[in-house]
N, C-alpha and C positions, 0 to 999 in steps of 0.2 A: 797470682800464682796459687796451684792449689797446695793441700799440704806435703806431698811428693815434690814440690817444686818444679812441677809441671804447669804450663800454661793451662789457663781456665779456660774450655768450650765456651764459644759464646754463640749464644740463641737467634735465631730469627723466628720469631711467630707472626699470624695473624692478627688480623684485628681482630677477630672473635675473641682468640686466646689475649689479646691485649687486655681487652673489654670484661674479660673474667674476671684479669689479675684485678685488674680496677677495684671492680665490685668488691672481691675478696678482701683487699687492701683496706676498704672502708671498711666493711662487716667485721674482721675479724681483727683487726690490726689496730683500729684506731685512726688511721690516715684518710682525712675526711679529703672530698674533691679540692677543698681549699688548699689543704695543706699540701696535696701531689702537685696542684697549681704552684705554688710558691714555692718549693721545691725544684720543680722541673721549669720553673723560671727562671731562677738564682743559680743553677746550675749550668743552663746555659748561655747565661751572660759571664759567668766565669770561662766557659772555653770558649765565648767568643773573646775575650782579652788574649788568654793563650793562646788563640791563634795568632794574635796580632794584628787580627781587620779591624777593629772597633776604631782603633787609631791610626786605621789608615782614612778614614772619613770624618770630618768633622759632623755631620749631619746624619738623622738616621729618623726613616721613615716606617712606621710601623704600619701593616695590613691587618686588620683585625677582623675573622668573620665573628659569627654569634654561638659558638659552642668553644668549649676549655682549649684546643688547639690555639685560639684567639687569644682566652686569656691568660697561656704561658708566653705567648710574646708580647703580652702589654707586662706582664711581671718580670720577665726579661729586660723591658728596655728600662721598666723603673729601675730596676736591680745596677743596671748601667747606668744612670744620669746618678744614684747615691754612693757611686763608688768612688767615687773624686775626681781626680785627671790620670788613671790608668785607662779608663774609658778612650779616653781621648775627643767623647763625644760635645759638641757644644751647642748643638741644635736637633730640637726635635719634635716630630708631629705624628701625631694616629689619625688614623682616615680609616672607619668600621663600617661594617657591612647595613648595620643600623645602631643607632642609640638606644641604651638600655630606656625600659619604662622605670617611672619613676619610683614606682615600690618594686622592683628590682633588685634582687639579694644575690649574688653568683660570683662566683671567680673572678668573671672578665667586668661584674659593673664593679665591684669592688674594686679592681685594678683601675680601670677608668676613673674612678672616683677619687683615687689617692695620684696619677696623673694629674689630672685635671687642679688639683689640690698643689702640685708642684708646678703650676703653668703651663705647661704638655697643655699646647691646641689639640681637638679631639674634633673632626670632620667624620659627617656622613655620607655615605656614598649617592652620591643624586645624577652621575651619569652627565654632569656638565661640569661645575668647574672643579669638583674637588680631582679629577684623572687627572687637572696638573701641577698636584703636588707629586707626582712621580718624578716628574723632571727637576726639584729640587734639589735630592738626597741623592749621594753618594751611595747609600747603604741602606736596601730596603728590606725589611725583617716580613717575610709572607706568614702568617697565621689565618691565613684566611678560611680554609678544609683543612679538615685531618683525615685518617683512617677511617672514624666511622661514618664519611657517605656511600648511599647507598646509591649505584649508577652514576651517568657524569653529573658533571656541574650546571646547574640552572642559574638564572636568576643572575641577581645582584654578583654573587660569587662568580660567574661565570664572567661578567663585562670585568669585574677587577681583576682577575686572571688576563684575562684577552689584553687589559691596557697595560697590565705590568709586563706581560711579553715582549710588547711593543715596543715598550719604551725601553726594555733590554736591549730590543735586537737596534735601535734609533742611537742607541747609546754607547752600545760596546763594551767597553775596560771601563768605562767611567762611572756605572752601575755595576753593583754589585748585588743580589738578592741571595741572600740567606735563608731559606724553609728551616721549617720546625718541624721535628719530626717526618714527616713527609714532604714532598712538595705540593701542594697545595691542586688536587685532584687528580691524586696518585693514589691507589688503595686496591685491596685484594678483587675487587672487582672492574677495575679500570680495564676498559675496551679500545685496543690500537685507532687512532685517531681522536680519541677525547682529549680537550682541553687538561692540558698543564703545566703548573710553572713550570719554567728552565731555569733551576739554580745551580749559585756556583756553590753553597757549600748547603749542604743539610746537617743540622741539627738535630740527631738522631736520638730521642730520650730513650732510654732502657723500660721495657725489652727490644733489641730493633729488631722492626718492623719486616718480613719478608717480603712485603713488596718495591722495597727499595732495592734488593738486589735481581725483578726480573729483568732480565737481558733488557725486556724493549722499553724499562721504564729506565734503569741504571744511567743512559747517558744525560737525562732529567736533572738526575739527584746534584752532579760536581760531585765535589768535596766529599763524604762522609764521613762525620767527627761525632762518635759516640759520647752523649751525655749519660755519666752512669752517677749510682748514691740517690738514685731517686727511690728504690722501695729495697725492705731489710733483705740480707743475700738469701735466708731461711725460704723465704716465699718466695722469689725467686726460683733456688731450687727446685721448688714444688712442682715448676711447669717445664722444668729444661729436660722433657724426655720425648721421647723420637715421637709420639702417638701425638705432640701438640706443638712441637716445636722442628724446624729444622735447624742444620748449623753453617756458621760462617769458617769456609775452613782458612785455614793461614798458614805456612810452613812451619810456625813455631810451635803450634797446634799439633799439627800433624806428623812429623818429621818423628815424635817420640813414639809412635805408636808400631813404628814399624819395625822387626828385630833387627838390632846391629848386628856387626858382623866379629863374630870372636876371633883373639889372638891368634887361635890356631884356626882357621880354615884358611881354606883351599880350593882352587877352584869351582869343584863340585858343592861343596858346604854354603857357596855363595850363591850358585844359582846356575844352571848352564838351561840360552834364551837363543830358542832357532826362529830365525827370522826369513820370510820367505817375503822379497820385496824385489821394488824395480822392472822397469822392461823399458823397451828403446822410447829414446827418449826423457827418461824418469830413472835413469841410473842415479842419479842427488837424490830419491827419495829413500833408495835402498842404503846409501852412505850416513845419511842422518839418522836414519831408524838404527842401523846399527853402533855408531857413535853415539845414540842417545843412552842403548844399553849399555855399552862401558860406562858412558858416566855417572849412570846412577849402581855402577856397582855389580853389574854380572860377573861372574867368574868366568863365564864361557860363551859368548858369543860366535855360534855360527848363523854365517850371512847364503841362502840358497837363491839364486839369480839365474835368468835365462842364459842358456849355454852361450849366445852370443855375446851377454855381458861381462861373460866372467874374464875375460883378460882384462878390460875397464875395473872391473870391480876389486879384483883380487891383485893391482898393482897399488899398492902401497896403502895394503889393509889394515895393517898392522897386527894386533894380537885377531884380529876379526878369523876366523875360520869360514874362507868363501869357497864356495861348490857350486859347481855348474849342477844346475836343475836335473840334466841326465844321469848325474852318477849321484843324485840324493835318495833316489829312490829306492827301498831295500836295504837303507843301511839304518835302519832305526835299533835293532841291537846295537849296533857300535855305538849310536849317538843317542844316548836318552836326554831327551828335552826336560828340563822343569815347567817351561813356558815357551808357546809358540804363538808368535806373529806371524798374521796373512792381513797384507791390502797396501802399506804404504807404496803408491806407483808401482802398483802391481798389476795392472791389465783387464783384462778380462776373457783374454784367448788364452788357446792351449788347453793345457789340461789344468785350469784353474780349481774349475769343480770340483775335480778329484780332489784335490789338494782340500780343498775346506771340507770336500767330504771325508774329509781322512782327520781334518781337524776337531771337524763334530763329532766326530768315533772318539777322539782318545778325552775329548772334555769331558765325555762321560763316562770317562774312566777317569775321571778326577785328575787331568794334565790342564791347567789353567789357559784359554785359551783367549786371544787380544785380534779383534777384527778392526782395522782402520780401512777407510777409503775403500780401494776396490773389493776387498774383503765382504765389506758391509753390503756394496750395490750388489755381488753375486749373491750373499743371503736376499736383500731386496728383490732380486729373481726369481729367487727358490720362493719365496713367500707371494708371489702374484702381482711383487709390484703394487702401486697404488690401488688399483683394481681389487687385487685379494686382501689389500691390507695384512691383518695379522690372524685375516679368519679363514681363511682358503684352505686347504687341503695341503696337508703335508706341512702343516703348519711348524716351525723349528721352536722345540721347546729346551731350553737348557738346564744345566745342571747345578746353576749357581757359580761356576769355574770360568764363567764369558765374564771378560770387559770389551764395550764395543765403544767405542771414541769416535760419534758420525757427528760431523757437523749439522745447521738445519736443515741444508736439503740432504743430505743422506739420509738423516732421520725421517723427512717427509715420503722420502723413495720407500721408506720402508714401512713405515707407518699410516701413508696416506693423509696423514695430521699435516693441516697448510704452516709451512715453517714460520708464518706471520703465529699461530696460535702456539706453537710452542716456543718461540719468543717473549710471550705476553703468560702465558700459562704454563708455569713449571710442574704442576702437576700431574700433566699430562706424559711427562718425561717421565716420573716414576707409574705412574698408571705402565708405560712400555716396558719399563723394566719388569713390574711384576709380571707381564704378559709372558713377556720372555723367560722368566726366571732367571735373567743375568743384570751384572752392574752395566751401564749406562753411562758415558763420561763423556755430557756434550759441552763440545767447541763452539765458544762464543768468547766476546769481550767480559761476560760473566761466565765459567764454567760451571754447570750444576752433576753433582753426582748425584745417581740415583740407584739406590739395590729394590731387589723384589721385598716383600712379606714375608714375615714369618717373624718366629720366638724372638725376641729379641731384637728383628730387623725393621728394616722398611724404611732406613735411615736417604735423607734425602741433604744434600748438601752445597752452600754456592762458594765459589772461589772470585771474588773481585778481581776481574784481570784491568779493564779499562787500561792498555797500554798499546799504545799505536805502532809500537816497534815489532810487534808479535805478528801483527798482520800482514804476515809474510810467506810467502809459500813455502815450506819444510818446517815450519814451526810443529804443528802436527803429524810430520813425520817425526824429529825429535822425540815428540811427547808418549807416542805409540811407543818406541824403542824407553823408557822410561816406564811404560804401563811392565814390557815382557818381564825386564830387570829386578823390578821389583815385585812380581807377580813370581818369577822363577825362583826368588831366593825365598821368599815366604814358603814354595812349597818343598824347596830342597830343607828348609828346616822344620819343617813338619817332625822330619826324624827327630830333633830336637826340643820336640815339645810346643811350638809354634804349630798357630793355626792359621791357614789361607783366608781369609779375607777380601775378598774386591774390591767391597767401595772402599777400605783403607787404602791397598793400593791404590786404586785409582786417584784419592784423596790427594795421596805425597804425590802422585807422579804430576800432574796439575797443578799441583803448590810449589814443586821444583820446578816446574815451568816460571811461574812467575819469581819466584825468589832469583832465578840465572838471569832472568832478564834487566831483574834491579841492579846486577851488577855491572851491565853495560854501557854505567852512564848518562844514559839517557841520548842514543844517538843513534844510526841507522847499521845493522849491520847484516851480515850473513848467518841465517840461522845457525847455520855450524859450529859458530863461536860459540854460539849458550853450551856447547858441552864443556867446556874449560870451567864457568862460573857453575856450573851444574854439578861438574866431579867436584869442586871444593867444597860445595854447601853440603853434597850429600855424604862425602869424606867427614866435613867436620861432625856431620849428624850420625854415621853409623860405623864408622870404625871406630874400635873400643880401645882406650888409650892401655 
């Protein structure tokens, strides 16, 4: 907690930026390789107790390549065989990528050496019989690659990789592989189809690593159980800013940053969020978008749906303000919007166009504008499609007041960027944002936020979602009606001294997604229900007691 009693941002950097701190840490600090080794070895032999796997295997097999990666899990598993019977460990062996030489001074032979010194057998890898000590151990600790390789894995590293797979996938439940820090040829350079581990928990030393949270590496990692107390919080600090790091965001993170809602307001002071959704067939996308906005807190919710929807729509709306599309037009004195939604199962006939072209008019007159699904593929039009990409003529530049929520292939419709690369390359996600000048909030099992450049900006951010419940068609309608709500009350409080923000909202709307689904259990339901868990978290989070 920081001194506010506010949760602490936590960081994801690269390896470059890892590879800084490192250096800095010895140069300036005193904290030689050894000591970060022994450190961030003894640290996460202690949350592997706390988690309670060490003693779920009596047996534990360590992988050890030939760089520090390696020798924090030979100092890890000494850390464990001296802790007594919390371990619960009673056997155990290293099998390295090779044996140190014998004038040898480093981390890992040092570690080896004080092994070796406790009877810890110590195998090299020779590609016949040491691949079957895999099948002995319960519990195999991968240290094999870290972060700093460069390209995939060769070699040696590369067959103990392939045979630890193997004998994952031969095995089941009855291995379990633990990475360190990474999984063992995962790294800011890793290329979709390169070898690597499949583990079930990583070990993640501080600072974590951003390439544990890209989409296409994430269902890699399992588990992720942050090892922190490994360098002073001072230096630390020194690198937790948008130009070197991105952030993990979390509701508990997030949820403070956004204005609550004072004793006295009223509809208007909260937000009033016009949602233009639905057409036949896709009436539940218009019902969720608009239920998403009450729950996270509109004051005013109106729902605009094709004239033929509107008896479906407008029976048992509830506080919902629903209009037939024919009589919406023209009334925008009576109705001033803070925030307008166009796309969730919205179509693509009719007079769509207009509508977004009436949308892009008012975003640039500073009315926050939220594009989902068919929303998105019309701009995808306007912009030339894959063909024009984002350089074509008449290209749509925004004003900082867009959140666009496209999934990969939306994004790729609109971008031309093959959804396999923006899977694997979250960068690429905020390179579109600055293109566009607007926030960015893509839909994946990891969601990443992303805003344009500028003073201050350029903030890029991922939400761990990994929940199988979500993978459900109206989740993201939901989550659009979550983007308006909070995007509309941010600007009706503007009068108030609050500032509009996107990637914030977009941050909480994303993290209320995941925080409503926590509370379902864990079992199969109807997207609809997240707005119940969804009004409570965001009730407890922004209404002012």
């Amino acid at each position: 907690m920081s001194e506010t009693g506010a949760p602490v941002p936590v960081m994801l950097v690269s390896a470059e930026t890892a590879a800084s701190l490192d250096r800095e840490a010895s140069a300036s600090w005193g904290l030689s390789p050894f000591a970060l080794v022994e450190a961030a070895g003894r640290a996460c032999a202690a949350a592997l107790v706390s988690a309670g796997e060490a003693a779920r295997g009596a047996g534990v097999l360590v992988c050890a390549g030939p760089g520090n990666n390696g020798a924090d899990a030979l100092v890890m598993l000494r850390s464990l065989l001296t802790g007594g019977n919390r371990s619960g460990i009673r056997e155990a062996a290293v099998l390295v990528s090779r044996l140190p030489a014998g004038d040898e001074r480093s981390p890992r032979s040092e570690a080896l050496k004080a092994l070796g010194a406790m009877g810890v057998p110590a195998a090299a890898w020779n590609g016949d019989g040491a691949p079957e000590l895999f099948s002995r151990f319960p519990l195999i600790i991968d240290g094999i690659a870290g972060t700093g390789i460069r390209g995939p894995l060769e070699g040696i590293p590369l067959e103990m990789v392939r045979t630890l797979n193997e004998e994952k996938l031969r095995r089941g439940k009855a291995c379990r592989v633990l990475s360190i820090d990474v999984p063992s040829g995962a790294g800011d350079a890793w290329e979709p189809g390169s070898p690597v581990v499949s583990a079930d928990y990583t070990f993640a030393v501080e600072p974590l690593k951003r390439a544990l949270y890209t989409p296409a590496l994430r269902p890699r990692c399992g588990r992720i159980v942050p090892v922190t107390g490994i360098f002073p919080p001072a230096l630390l600090d020194r690198y937790a800013v948008p130009e070197r790091t991105a952030e993990l965001l979390r509701w508990e993170n997030v949820r403070t940053r956004i204005p609550a809602v004072p004793p006295d307001a009223y509809k208007y002071t909260r937000g009033a969020a016009e949602i233009h959704a639905g057409s036949p067939g896709f009436a539940g996308a218009a019902r969720l978008a608009a239920a998403g906005a009450s729950a996270a807190g509109a004051g005013l919710v109106r729902l605009v749906v094709d004239d033929e929807l509107y008896p479906l729509a407008a029976s048992g709306s509830g506080g919902t303000m629903v209009v037939p599309a024919s009589k919406a037009r023209g009334t925008e004195k009576r109705f001033s919007a803070d925030a307008l939604l166009l796309g969730p199962g919205w179509g693509r006939g009719g007079e769509r166009q207009e509508v977004l072209d009436h949308g892009l008019e008012v975003e640039g007159r500073g009315i926050p504008l939220i594009l989902d699904a068919d929303g998105i593929a019309l701009l995808a039009g306007q912009e030339g499609g894959r063909a024009g990409s984002l350089e074509g003529r008449g290209k749509t530049v925004f004003h900082r007041r867009v959140i666009l929520t496209p999934h990969a292939g939306e994004l790729e419709a609109l971008t031309g960027i093959p959804k396999e690369r923006l899977l694997a390359e979250p960068e690429r996600i905020r390179e579109t944002a600055n293109r566009l000048n607007g926030v960015i909030l893509f839909k994946s099992h990891v969601m990443i936020v992303a805003e344009p450049e500028g003073p201050g900006r350029g903030r890029i951010g991922f939400i761990d979602g990994m929940d199988g419940a979500l993978g459900a068609g109206g989740s993201g309608d939901l989550l659009a009606g979550f983007c308006a709500a909070i995007a509309a009350r941010m600007k009706a409080m503007e009068r108030r001294g609050a500032v509009f923000d996107g990637y914030t909202a977009a941050a909480a709307a994303g993290t209320l997604l995941i925080e409503a689904s926590r509370g379902m259990g864990g079992r199969f339901y109807d997207p609809l229900e997240l707005a119940s868990p969804a009004a409570a978290a965001a009730g407890r989070a922004w209404l002012e007691a």
